[in-house]
C-alpha positions in Angstrom: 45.9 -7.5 29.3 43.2 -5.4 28.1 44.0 -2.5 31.0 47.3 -2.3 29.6 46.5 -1.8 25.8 44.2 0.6 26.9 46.4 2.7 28.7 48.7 2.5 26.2 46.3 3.8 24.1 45.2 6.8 26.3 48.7 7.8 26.8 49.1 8.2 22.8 45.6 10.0 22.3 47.2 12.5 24.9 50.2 13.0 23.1 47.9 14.6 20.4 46.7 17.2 22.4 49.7 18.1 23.8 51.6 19.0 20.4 48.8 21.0 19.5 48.5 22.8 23.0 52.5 23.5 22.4 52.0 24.7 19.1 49.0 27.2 20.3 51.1 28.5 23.1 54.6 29.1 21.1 52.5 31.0 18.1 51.0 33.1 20.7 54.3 34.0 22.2 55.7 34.6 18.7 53.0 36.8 17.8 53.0 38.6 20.9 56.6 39.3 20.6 56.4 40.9 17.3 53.4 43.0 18.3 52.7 43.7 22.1 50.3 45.8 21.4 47.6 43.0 20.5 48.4 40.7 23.7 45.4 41.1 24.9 43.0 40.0 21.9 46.2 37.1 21.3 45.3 36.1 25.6 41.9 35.6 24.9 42.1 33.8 21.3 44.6 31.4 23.1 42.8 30.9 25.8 39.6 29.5 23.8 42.0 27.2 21.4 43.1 25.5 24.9 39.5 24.8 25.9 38.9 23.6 22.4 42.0 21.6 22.4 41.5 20.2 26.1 37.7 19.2 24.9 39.5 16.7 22.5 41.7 15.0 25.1 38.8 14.7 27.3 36.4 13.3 24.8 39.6 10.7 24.1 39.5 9.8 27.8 35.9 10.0 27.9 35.2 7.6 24.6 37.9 5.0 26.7 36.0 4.3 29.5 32.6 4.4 27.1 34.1 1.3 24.8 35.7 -0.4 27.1 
């Protein structure tokens, strides 16, 4: 029974991630619509949240199999 909880658990420590990762994108796109001059700069910004944000769902993943 312990697999199953676990998963469980994994699969809402993801969900976290995955707001956030929506939220970067769309307020990248909304920025970039209202000035497309600054893409570029926006690109690269966005590009380091994701990493940052991906780090979290891999520590979650990570810190499962740990304290299991």
């Amino acid at each position: 029974m312990t697999g199953n909880i676990a998963t469980i658990g994994y699969g809402l420590a993801a969900f976290g991630p995955g707001i956030g990762l929506g939220m970067l994108v769309a307020g990248t796109q909304e920025a970039t619509a209202r000035q497309p001059e600054v893409a570029g700069p926006l690109r690269i910004n966005m590009f380091i949240g994701m990493a940052l944000v991906e780090a979290l769902g891999l520590i979650g993943l990570a810190a499962g199999f740990v304290f299991n």
